[in-house]
N, C-alpha and C positions, 0 to 999 in steps of 0.2 A: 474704457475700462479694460483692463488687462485679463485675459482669459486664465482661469481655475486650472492650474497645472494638478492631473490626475496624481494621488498617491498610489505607487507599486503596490502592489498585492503582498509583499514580505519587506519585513522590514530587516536589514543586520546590524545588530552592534558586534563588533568583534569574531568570533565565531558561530554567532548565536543569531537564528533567521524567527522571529516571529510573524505569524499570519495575521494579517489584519483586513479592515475596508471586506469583509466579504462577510456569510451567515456563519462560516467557523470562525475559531481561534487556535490556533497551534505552536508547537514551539520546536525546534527542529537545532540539533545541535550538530552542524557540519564537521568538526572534531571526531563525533564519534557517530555514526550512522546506524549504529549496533542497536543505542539505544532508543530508533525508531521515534516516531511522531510524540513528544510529551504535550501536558497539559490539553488535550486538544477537547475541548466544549463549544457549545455556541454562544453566538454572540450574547446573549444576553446575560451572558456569565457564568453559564451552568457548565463544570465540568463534566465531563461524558464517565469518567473513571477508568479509559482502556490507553492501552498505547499500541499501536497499531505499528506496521511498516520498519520492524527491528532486522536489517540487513544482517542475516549472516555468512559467513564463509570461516572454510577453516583454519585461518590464518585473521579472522575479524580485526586482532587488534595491529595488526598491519594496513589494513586501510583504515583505519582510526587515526595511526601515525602517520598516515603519508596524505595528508589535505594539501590539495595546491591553489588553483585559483577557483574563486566563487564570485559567483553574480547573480542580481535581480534583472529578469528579463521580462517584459509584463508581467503575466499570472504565474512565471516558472523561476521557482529560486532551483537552481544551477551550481553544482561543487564537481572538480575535478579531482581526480583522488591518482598519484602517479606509480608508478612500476614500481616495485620496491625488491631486494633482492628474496624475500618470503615470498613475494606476488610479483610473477613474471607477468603483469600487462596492469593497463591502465584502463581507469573506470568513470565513467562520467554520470552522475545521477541528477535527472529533474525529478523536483515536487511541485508536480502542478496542480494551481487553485483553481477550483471549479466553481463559479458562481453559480445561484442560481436564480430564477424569478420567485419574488415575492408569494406568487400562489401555485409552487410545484410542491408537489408532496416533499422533493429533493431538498432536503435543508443547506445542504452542500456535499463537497467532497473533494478529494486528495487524491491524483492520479502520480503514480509513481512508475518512471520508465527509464531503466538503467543501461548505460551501452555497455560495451568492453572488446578491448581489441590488445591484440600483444605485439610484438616486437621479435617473438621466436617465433623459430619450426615449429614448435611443441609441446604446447601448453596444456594441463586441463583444468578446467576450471567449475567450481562448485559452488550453486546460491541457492538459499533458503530464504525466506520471509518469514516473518513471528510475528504473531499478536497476544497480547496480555489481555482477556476479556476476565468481564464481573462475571457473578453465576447467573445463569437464566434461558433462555431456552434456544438451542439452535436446530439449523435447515439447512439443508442444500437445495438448488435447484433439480428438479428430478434428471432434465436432459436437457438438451442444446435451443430445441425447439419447443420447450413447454412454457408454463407460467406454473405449473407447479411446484411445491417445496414438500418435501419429505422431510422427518426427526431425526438428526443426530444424535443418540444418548450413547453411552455406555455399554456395553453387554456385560451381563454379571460376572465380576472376578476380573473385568481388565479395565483399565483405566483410561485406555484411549480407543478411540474409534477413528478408521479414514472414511474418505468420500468411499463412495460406490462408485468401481471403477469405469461403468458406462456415466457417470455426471459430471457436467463441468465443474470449472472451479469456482463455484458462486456460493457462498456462505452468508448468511441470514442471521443473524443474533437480535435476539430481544430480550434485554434486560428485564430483572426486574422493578417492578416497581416505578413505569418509566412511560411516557409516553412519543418516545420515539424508538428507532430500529436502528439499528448498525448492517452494512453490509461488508464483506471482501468481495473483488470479483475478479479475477485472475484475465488475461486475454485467451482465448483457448488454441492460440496457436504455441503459446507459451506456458502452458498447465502441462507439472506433469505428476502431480498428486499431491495430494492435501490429509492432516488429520488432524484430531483435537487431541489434545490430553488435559482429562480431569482431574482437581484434585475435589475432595469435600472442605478442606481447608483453607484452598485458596482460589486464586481466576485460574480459570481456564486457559488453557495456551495453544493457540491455533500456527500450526508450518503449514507452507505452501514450499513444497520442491520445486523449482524453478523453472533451473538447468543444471545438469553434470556432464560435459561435454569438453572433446577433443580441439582443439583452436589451435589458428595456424596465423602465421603473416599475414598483416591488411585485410582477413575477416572482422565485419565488427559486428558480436553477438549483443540482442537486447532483448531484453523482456519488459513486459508493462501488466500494470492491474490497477486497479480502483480502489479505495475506501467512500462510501457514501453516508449518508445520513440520512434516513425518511422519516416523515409522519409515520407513527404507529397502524394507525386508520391504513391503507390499503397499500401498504409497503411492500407485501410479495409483488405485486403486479410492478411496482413503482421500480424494485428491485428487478427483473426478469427484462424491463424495460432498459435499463440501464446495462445490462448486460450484453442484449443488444445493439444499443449505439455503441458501447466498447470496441466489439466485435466486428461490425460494420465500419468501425471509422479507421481512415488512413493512419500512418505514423506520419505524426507532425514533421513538414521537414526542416524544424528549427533542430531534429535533433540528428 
């Protein structure tokens, strides 16, 4: 009998990477990286309602136009994005699939870690992250070394709130109406501030500042963070956990 050849973790037609064979679903349009993780629900068909992971910079529609080579590599769908005369250096981004075991609180989750290196003396270069959440309640981690989470809301008269500048970048969302959690979790070597903005209208919109930083020849800058999924049922801990392995784990050196 001929052995069961494993299906990749992303599938592409065209420009277009869908997640599969794992507890998400996602859809990822290498074209334009701006507009971040769409459709993404779990397997069992339920869409989540957020988009998570919308790469910005201030030049965004310049790495939208300049997509070069893409590839599935086990768990990691892989796009090259090259120099362009708006963007003095070139950018490499994995989305990697996080499986998880059938009985983890962890439903899954999307690790995204982007390099970048130029070609000049003298570059600077500037990333943001964005996520589009529903309404419902969020948290931060209190500090590095806790398992606690404290409230994000508003203060009266302003519309957005940051982290507390002693907390890492881990953000806690639970929808309403929902029996699972959403988390971001930035790596905290590469956090360098986060905040929400409310509307009553509409979702919420969560930036994580990245890096804005000075680049030189043959430096190659990266940063990485997480989106998770938990059970409802004991998700700060599950969350705080995950934060941990983040922070603890090497950079892969596929990348």
């Amino acid at each position: 009998m001929m052995p069961t050849m494993l299906q990749a973790a992303w599938q592409i037609e065209a420009t277009t990477a869908q997640l599969a064979h794992t507890q998400l679903a996602a859809r990822v349009d290498l074209a334009a990286p701006d507009r971040g993780i769409e459709n993404l629900g779990l397997a069992s068909g339920a869409e989540l309602g957020i988009r998570p992971m919308q790469i910005q910079l201030p030049d965004a529609a310049a790495l939208s136009g300049s997509l070069g080579d893409f590839y599935v590599r086990g768990d990691d769908l892989v796009a090259e994005y090259d120099e362009s005369p708006q963007r003095h250096y070139r950018t490499q981004i994995y989305w990697r699939s996080m499986p998880c075991p059938p009985e983890s609180t962890v439903l899954g989750g999307i690790e995204l870690i982007v390099s970048v290196n130029t070609s000049r003396l003298d570059v600077t270069s500037t990333w943001s992250l964005q996520s589009e959440l529903s309404p419902g309640e969020f948290l931060c981690l209190a500090s590095p070394d806790s398992t606690d989470f404290r409230p994000l809301a508003p203060v009266a008269g302003k519309a957005s709130v940051a982290l507390p500048a002693d907390a890492p970048g881990v953000i806690l969302f639970r929808p309403r109406n929902a029996d699972w959690s959403y988390a971001e979790i930035v790596h905290p070597i590469d956090f360098r501030g986060s905040r929400l903005d409310f509307s009553p209208e509409a979702n919420a919109q969560l930036t994580h500042d990245l890096f804005h930083r000075w680049m030189e020849k043959g430096v190659i800058v990266r940063t990485r963070m997480r989106a998770v999924v938990v059970t409802r049922k004991g998700d700060a801990a599950a969350v705080a956990d995950c934060f941990a392995d983040l922070r603890n784990a090497k950079l892969p050196l596929t990348v």
